[in-house]
N, CA, C and O atoms as a Tinker XYZ file with bonds, in Angstrom:
   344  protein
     1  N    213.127000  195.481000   28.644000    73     2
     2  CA   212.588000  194.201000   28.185000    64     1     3
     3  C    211.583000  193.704000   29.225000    63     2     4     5
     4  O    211.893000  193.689000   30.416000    81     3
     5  N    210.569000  193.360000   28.862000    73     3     6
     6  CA   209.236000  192.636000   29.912000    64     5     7
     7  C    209.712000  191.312000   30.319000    63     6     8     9
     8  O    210.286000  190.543000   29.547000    81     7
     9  N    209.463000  191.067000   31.537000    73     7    10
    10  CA   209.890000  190.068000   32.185000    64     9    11
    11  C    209.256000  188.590000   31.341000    63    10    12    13
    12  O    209.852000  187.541000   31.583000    81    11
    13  N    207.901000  188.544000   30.240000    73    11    14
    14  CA   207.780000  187.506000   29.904000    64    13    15
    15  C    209.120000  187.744000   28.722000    63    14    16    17
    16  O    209.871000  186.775000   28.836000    81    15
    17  N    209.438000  188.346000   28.058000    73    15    18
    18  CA   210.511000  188.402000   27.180000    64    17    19
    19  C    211.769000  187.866000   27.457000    63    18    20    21
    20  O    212.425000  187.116000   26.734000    81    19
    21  N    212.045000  188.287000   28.512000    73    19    22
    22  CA   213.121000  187.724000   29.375000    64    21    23
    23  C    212.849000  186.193000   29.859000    63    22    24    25
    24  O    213.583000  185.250000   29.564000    81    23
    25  N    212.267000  186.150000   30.251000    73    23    26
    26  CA   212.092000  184.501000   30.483000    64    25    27
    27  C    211.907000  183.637000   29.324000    63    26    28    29
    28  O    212.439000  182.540000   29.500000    81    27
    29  N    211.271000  183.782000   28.088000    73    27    30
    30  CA   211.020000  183.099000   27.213000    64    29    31
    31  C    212.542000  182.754000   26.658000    63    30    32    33
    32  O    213.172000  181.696000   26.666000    81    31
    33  N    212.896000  184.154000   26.142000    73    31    34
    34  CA   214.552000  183.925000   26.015000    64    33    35
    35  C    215.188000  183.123000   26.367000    63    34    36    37
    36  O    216.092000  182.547000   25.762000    81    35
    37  N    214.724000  182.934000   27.629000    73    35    38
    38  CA   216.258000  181.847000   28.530000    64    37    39
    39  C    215.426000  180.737000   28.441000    63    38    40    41
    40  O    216.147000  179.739000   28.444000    81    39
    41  N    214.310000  180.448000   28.368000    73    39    42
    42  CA   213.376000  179.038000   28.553000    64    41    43
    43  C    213.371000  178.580000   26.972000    63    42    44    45
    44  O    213.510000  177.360000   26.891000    81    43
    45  N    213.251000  179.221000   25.706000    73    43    46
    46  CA   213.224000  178.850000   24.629000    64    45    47
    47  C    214.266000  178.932000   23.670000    63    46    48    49
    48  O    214.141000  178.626000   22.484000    81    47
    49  N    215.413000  179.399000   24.273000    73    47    50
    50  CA   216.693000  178.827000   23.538000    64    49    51
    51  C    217.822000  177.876000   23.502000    63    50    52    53
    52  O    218.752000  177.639000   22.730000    81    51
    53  N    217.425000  177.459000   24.534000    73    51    54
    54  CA   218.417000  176.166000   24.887000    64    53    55
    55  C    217.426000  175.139000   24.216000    63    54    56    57
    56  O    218.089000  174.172000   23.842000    81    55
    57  N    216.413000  175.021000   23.993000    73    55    58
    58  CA   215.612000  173.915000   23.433000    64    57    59
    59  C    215.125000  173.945000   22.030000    63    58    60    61
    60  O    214.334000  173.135000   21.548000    81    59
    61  N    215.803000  175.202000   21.265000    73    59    62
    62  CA   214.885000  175.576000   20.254000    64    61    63
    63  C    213.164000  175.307000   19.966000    63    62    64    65
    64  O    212.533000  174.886000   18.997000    81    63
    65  N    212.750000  175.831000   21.474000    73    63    66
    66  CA   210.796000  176.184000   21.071000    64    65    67
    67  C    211.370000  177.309000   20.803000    63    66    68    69
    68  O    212.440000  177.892000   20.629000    81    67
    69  N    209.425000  177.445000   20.862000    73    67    70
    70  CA   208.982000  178.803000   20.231000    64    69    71
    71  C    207.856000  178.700000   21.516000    63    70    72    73
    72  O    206.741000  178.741000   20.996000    81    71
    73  N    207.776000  178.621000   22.511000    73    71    74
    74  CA   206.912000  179.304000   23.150000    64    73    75
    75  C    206.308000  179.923000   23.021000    63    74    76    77
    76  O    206.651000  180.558000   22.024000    81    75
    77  N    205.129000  180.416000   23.545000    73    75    78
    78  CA   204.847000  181.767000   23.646000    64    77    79
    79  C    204.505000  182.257000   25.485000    63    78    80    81
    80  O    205.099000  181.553000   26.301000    81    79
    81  N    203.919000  182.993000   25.860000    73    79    82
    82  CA   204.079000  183.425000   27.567000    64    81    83
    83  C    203.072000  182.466000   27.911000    63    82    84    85
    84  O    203.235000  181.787000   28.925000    81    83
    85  N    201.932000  182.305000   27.114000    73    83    86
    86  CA   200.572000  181.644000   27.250000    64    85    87
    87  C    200.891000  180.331000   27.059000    63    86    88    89
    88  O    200.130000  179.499000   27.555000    81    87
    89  N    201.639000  180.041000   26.582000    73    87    90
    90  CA   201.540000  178.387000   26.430000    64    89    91
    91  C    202.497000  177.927000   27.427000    63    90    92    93
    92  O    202.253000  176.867000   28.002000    81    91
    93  N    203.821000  178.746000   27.783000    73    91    94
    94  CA   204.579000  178.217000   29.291000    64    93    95
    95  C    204.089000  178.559000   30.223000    63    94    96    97
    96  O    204.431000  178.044000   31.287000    81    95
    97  N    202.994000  179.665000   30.184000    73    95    98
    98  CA   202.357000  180.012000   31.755000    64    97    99
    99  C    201.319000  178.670000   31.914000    63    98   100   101
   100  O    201.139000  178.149000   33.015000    81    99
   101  N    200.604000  178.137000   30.571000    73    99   102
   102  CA   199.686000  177.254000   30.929000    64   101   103
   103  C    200.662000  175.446000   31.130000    63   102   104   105
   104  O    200.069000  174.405000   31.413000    81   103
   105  N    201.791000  175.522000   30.952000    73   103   106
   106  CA   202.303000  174.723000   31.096000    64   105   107
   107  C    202.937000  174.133000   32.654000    63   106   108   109
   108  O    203.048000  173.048000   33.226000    81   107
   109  N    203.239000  175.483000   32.900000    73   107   110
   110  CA   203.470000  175.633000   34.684000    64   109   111
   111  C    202.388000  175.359000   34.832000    63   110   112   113
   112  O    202.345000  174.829000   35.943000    81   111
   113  N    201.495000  175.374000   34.445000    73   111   114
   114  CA   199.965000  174.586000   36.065000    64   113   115
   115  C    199.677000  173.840000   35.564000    63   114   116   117
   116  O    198.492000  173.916000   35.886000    81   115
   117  N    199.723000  172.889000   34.834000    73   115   118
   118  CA   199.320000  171.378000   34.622000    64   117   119
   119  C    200.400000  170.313000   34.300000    63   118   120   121
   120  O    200.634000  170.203000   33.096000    81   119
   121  N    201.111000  169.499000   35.136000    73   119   122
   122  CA   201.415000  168.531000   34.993000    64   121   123
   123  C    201.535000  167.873000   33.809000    63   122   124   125
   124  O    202.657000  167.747000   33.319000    81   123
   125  N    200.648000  167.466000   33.307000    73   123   126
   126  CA   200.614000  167.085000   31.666000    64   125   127
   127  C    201.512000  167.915000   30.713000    63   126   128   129
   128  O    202.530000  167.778000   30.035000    81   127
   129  N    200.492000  168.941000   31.061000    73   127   130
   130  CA   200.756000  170.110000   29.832000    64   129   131
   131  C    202.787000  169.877000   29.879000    63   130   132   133
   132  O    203.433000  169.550000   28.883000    81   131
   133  N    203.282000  170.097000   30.996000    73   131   134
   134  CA   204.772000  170.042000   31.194000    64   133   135
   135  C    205.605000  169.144000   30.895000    63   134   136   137
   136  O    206.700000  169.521000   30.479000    81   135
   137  N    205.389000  167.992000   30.991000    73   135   138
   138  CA   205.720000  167.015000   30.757000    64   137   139
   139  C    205.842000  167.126000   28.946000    63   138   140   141
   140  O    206.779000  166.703000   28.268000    81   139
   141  N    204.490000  167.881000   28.412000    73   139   142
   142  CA   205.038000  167.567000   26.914000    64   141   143
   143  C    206.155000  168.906000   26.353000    63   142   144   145
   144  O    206.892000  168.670000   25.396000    81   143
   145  N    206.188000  170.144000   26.965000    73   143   146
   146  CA   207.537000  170.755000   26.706000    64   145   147
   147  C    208.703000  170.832000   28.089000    63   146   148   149
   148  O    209.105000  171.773000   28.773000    81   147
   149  N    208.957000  169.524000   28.091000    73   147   150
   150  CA   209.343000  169.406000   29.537000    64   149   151
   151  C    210.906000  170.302000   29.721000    63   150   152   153
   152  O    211.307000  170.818000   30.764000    81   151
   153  N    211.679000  170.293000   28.235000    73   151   154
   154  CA   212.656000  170.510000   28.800000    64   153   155
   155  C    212.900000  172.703000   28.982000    63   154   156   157
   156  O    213.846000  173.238000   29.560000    81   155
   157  N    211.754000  173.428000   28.301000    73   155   158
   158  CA   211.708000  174.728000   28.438000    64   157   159
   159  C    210.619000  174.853000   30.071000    63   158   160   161
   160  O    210.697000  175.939000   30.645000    81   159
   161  N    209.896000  174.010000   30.573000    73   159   162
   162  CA   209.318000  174.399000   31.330000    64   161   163
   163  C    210.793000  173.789000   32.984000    63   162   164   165
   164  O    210.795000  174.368000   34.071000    81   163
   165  N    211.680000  172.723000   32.671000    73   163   166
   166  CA   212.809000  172.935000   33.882000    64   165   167
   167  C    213.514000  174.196000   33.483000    63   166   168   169
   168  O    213.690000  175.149000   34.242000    81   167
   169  N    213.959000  174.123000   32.060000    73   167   170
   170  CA   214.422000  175.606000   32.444000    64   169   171
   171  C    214.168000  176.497000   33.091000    63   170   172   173
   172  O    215.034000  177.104000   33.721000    81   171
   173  N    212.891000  176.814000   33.108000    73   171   174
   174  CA   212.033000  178.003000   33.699000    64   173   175
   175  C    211.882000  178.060000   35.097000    63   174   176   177
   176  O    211.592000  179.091000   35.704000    81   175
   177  N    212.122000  176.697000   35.735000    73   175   178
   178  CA   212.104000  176.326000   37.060000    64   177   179
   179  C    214.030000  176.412000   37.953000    63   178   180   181
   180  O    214.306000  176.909000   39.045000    81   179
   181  N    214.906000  175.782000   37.028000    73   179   182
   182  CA   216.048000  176.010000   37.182000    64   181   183
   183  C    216.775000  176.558000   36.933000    63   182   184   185
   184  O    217.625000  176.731000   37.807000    81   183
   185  N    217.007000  177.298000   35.443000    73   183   186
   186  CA   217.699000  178.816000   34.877000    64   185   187
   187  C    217.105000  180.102000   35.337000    63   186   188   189
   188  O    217.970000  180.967000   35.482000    81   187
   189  N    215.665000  180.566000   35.663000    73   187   190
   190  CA   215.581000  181.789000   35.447000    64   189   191
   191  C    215.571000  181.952000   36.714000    63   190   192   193
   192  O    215.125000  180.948000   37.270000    81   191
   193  N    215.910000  182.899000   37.533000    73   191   194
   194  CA   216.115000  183.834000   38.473000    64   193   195
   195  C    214.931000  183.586000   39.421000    63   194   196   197
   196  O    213.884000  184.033000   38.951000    81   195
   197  N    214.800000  183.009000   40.606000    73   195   198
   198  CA   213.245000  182.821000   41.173000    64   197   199
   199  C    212.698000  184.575000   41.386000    63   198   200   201
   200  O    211.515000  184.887000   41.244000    81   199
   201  N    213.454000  185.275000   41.633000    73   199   202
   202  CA   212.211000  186.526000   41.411000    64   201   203
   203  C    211.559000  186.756000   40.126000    63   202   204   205
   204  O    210.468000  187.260000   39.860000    81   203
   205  N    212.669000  186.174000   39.244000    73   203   206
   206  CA   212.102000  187.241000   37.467000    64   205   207
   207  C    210.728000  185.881000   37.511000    63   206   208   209
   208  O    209.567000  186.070000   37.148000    81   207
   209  N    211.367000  184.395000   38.127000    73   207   210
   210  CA   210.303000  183.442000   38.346000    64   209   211
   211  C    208.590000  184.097000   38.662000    63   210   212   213
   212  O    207.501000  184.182000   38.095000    81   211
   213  N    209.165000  184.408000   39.781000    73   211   214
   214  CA   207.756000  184.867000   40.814000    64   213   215
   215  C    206.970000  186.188000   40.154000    63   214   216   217
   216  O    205.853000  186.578000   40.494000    81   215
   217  N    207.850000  186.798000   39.097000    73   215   218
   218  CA   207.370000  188.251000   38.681000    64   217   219
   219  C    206.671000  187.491000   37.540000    63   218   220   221
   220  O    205.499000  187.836000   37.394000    81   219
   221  N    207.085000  186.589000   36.741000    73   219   222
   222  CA   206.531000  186.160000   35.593000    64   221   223
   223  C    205.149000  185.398000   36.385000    63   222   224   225
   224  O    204.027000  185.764000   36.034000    81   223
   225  N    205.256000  184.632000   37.154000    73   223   226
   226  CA   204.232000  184.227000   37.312000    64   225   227
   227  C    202.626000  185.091000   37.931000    63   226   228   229
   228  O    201.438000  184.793000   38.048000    81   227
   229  N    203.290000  185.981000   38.128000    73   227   230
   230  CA   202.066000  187.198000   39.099000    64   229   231
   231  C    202.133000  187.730000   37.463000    63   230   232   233
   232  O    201.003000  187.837000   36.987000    81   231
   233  N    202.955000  187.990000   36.762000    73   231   234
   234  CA   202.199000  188.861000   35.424000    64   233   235
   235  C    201.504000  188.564000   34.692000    63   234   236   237
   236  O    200.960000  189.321000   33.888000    81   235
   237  N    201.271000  186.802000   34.832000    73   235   238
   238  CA   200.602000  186.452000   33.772000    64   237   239
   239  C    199.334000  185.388000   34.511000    63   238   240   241
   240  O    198.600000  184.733000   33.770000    81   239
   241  N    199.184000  185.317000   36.142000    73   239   242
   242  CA   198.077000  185.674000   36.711000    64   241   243
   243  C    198.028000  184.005000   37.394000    63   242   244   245
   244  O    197.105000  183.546000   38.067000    81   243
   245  N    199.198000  183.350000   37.027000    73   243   246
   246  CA   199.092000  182.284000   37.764000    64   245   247
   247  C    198.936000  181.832000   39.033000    63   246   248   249
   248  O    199.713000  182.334000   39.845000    81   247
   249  N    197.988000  180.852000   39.539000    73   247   250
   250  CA   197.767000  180.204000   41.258000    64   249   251
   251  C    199.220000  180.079000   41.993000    63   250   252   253
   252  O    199.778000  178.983000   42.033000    81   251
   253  N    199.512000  180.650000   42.278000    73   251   254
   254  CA   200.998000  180.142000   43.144000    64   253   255
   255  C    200.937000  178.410000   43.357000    63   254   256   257
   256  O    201.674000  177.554000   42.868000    81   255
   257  N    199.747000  178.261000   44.293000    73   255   258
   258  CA   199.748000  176.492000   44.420000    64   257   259
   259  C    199.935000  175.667000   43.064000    63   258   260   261
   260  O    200.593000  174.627000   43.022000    81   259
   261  N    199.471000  176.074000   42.269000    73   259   262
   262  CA   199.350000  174.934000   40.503000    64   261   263
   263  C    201.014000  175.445000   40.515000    63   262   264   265
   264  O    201.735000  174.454000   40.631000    81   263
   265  N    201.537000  176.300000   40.456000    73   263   266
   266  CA   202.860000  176.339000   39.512000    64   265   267
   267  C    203.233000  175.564000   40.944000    63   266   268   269
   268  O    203.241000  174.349000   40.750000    81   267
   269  N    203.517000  175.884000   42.203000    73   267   270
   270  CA   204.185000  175.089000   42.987000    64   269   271
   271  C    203.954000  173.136000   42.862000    63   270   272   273
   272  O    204.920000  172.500000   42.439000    81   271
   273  N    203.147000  172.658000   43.107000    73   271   274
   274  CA   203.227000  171.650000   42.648000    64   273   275
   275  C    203.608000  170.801000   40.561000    63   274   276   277
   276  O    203.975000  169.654000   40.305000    81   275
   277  N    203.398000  171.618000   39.853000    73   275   278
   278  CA   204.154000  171.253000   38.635000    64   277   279
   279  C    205.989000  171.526000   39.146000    63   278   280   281
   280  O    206.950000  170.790000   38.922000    81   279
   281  N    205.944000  172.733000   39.812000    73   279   282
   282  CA   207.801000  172.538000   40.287000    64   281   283
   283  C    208.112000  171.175000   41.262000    63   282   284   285
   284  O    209.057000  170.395000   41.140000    81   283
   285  N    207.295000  171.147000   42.013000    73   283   286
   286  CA   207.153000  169.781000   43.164000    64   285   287
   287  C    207.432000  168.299000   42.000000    63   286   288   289
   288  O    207.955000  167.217000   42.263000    81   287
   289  N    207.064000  168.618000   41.176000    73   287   290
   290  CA   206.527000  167.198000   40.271000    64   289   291
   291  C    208.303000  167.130000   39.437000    63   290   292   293
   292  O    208.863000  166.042000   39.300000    81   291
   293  N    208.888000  168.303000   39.023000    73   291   294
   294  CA   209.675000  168.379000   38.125000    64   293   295
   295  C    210.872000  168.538000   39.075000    63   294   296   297
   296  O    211.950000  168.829000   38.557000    81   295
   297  N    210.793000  168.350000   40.671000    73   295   298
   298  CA   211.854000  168.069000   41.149000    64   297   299
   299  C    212.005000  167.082000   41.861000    63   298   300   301
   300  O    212.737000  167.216000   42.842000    81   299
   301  N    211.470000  165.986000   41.648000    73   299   302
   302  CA   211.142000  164.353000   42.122000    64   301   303
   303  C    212.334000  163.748000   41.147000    63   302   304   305
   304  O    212.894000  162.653000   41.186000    81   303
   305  N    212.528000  164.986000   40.169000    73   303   306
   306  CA   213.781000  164.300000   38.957000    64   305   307
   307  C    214.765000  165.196000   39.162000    63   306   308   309
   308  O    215.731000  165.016000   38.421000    81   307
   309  N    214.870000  166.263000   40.047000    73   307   310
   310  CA   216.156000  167.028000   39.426000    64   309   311
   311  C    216.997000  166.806000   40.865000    63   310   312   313
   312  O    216.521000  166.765000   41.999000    81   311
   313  N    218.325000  166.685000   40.476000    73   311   314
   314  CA   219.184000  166.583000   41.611000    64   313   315
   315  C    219.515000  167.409000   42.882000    63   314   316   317
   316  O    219.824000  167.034000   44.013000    81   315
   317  N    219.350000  168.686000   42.335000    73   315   318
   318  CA   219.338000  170.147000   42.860000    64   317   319
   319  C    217.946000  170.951000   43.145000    63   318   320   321
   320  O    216.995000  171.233000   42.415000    81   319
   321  N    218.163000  171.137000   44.181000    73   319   322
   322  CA   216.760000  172.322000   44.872000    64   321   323
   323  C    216.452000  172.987000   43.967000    63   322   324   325
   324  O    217.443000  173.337000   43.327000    81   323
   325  N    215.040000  173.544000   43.370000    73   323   326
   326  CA   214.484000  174.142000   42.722000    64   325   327
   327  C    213.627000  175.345000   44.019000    63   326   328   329
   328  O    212.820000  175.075000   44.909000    81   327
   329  N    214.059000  176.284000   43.730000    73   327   330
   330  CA   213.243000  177.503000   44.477000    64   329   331
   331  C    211.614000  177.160000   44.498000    63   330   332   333
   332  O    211.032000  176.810000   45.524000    81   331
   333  N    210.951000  177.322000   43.159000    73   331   334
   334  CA   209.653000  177.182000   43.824000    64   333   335
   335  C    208.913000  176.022000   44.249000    63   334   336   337
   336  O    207.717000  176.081000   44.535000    81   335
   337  N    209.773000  174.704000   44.308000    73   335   338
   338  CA   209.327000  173.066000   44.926000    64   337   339
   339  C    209.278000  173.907000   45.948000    63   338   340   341
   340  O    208.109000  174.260000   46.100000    81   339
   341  N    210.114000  174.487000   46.862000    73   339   342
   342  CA   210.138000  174.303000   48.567000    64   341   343
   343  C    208.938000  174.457000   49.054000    63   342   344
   344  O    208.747000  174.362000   50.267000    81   343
């Protein structure tokens, strides 16, 4: 299974989306964009695995800095450390 497969899975079933890799990869780098599928893009920050994290994000070509600050932004609310805020 491809690591965006795997992540979508765990990011789009607890919320019933429909994602697709392109619309949560573009969701990790903009602030906005996250905020409007907010609750598959914490998943993605707090359920999935920070490597399958870090692998999804190099596969689908994202700035490390943009996804780090949308995690920065989405853990100003979460109680618990999020791997890629630090």
């Amino acid at each position: 299974m491809s690591t965006a497969c795997t992540v979508l899975s765990t990011v789009n079933a607890p919320y019933g989306a429909d994602l697709s890799a392109e619309q949560l990869a573009s969701s990790l780098c903009d602030i906005a964009a996250a905020q409007a599928v907010l609750g598959p893009v914490f998943a993605f920050f707090s359920e999935v695995d920070p490597a399958l994290q870090r692998a999804f994000i190099a596969e689908m070509g994202l700035p490390d800095h943009t996804v780090r600050q949308v995690a920065q932004h989405i853990q100003a609310s979460c109680p618990f450390p999020l791997a890629l805020a630090a």
